[in-house]
BALUMVO-674645 format. One line per field, with one value per residue (C-alpha): residue number from 1; residue in three letters; x, y, z. Coordinates in steps of 0.05 Angstrom, whole numbers, padded with zeros to 5 digits. Last residue first. Layout:
BEGIN
k <- NUM; ... .
r <- ALA; ... .
X <- X; ... .
Y <- Y; ... .
Z <- Z; ... .
This chain:
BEGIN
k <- 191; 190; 189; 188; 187; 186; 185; 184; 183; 182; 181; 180; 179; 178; 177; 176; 175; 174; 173; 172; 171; 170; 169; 168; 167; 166; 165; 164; 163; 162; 161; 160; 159; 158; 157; 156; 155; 154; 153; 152; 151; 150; 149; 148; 147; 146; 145; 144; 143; 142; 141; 140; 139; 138; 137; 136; 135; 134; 133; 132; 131; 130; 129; 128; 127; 126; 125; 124; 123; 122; 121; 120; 119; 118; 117; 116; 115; 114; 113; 112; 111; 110; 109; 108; 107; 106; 105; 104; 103; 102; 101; 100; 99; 98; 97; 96; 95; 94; 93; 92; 91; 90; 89; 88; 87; 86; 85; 84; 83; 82; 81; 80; 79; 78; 77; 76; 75; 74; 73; 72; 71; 70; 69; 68; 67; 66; 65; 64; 63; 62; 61; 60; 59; 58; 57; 56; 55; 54; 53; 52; 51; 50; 49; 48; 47; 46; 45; 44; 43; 42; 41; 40; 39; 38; 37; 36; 35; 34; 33; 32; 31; 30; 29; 28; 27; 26; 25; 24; 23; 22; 21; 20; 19; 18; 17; 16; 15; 14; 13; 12; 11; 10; 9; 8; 7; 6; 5; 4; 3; 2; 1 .
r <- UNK; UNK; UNK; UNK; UNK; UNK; UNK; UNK; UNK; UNK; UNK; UNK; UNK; UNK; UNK; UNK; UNK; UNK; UNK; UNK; UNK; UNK; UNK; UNK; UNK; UNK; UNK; UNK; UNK; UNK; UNK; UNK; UNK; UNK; UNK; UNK; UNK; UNK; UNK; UNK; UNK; UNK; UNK; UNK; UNK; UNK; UNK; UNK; UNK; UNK; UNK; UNK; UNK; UNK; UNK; UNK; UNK; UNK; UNK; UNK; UNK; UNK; UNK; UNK; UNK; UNK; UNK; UNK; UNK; UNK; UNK; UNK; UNK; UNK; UNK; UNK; UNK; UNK; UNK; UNK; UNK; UNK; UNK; UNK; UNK; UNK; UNK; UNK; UNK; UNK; UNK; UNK; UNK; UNK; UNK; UNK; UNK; UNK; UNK; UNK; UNK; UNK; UNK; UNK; UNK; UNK; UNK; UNK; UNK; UNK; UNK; UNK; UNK; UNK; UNK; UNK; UNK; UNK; UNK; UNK; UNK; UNK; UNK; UNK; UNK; UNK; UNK; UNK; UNK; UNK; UNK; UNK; UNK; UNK; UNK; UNK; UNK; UNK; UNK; UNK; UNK; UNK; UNK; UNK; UNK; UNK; UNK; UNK; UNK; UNK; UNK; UNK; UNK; UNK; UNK; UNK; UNK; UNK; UNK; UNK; UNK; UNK; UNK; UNK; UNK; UNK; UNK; UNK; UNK; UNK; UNK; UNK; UNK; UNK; UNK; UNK; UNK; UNK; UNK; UNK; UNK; UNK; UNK; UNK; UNK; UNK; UNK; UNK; UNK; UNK; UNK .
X <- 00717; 00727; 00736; 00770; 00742; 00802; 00790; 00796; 00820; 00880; 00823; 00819; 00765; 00709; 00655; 00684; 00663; 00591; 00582; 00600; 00557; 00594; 00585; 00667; 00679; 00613; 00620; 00559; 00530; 00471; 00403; 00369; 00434; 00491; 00542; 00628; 00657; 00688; 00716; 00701; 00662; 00721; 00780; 00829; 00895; 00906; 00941; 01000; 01022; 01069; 01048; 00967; 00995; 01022; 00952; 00915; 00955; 00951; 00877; 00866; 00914; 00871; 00805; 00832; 00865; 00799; 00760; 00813; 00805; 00727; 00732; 00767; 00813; 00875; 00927; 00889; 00900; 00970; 00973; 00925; 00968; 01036; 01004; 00974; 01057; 01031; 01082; 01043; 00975; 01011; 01036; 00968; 00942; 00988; 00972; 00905; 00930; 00928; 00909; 00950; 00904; 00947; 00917; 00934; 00890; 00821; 00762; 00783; 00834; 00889; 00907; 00982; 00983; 00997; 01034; 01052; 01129; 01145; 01088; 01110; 01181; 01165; 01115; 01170; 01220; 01163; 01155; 01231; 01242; 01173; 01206; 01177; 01118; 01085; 01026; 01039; 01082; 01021; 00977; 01018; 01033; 00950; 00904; 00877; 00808; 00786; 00795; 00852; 00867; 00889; 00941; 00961; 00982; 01011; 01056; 01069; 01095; 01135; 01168; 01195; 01233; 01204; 01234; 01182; 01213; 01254; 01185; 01161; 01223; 01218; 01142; 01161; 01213; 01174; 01122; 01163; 01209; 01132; 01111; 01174; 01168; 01102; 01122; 01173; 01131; 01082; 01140; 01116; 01106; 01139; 01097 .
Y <- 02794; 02810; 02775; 02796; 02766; 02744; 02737; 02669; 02669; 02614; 02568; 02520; 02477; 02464; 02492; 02448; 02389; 02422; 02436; 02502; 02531; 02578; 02656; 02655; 02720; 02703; 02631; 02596; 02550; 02520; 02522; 02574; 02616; 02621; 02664; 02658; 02719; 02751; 02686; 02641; 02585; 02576; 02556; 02612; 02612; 02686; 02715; 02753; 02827; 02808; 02867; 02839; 02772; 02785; 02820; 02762; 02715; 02755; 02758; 02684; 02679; 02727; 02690; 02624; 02646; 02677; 02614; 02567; 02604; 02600; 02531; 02524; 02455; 02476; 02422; 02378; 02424; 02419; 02346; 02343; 02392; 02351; 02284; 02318; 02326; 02298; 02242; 02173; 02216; 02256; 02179; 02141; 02214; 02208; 02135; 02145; 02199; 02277; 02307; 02360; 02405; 02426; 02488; 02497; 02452; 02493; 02458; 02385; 02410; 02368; 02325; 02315; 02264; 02262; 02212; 02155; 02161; 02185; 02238; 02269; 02270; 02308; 02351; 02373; 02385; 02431; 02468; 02480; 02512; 02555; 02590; 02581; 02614; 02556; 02578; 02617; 02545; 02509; 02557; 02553; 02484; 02476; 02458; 02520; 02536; 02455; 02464; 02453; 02413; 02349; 02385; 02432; 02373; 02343; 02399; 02408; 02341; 02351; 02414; 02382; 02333; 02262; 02188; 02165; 02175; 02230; 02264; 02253; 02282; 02342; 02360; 02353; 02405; 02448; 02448; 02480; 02524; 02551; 02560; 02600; 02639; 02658; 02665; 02713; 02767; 02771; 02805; 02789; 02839; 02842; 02842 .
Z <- -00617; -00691; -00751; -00817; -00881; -00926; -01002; -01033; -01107; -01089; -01057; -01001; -00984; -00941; -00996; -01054; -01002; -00998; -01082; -01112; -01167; -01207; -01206; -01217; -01157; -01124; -01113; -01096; -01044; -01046; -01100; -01053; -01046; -00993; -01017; -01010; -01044; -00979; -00962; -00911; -00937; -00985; -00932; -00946; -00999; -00979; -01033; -01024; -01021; -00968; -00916; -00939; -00924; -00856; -00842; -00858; -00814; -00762; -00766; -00775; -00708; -00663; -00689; -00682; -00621; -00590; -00609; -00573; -00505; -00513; -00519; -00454; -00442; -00472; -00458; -00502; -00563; -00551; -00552; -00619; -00654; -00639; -00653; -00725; -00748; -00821; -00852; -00850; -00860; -00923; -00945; -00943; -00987; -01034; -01048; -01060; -01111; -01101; -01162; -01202; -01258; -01321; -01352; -01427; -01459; -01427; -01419; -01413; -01360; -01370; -01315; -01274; -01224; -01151; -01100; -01154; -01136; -01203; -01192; -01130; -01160; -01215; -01177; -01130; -01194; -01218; -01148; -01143; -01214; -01206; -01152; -01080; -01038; -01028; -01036; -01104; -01128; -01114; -01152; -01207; -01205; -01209; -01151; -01142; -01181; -01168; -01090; -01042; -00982; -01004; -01057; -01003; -00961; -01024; -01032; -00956; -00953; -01011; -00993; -00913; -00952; -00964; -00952; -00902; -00835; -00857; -00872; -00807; -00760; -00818; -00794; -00727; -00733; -00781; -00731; -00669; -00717; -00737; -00670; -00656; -00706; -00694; -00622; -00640; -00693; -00632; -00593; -00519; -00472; -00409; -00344 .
């Protein structure tokens, strides 16, 4: 048997989503960026949900990520806060309204077929773990940052007051925990 060339079916996953994800957009008036802007937005914590950050996820110039913020926040999607700590970092928040529109325009039918069609648990765990790993090591290549769910980074600690981060040494509350994060460091797993 042939082997496959994992570089191809990660391409050809992501051809597979992109396509459903610009068959949803059309349908509400977005491009492809601005439904993963406010996806990241919905997804991210307090450290990483800055136009920065956004434009380091995305992986776009600073020119394209401002103009999708502009027209995020004339259509009442997200809006821009200034931290009350700091006057020179803008925060973006994903509105009420942003998030109706993200559920209108996320491909979540194609994810939920597909994980239908594989009916053993144990199957999904290795491609979670194959797939985070991937993932990791394509960043590493790309010198970028991970953008990983908190409770799984390197600096993520369990303590007897909750969950802290070790990289800030601030308190993180349960819903921060389940987030993403621009500082997140990628623990590999292993089978």
């Amino acid at each position: 048997m042939e082997t496959v060339d994992l570089f191809d079916l990660i391409e050809r996953m992501s051809a597979l989503i992109r396509s459903e994800e610009r068959k949803k957009c059309a349908a509400v008036g977005l491009q492809a960026v601005h439904l993963q802007a406010l996806n990241y937005l919905s997804r991210c914590n307090k450290y990483s949900d800055t136009p920065g950050a956004l434009t380091n996820y995305l992986g776009m110039t600073k020119g394209t990520v401002s103009q999708t913020v502009s027209l995020l926040e004339k259509k009442g999607y997200i809006k821009k806060a200034t931290d009350p700590n700091d006057g020179r970092v803008v925060h973006l928040e994903l509105l009420p309204e942003g998030r109706k529109i993200l559920e209108q325009a996320k491909p979540a039918e194609l994810f939920i077929k597909a994980a239908a069609m594989m009916e053993n648990k144990e199957d999904i765990l290795s491609y979670e773990i194959a797939f985070s790993n991937t993932l990791a090591a394509l960043q590493k290549a790309n010198r970028t940052q991970s953008f990983g769910v908190c409770k799984t980074c390197h600096y993520f600690t369990l303590t007897d007051d909750g969950f802290l981060c070790g990289l800030t040494k601030q308190l993180l509350s349960e819903p921060d925990s389940e987030q993403i994060c621009q500082e997140h460091t990628m623990v590999l797993w292993r089978l």
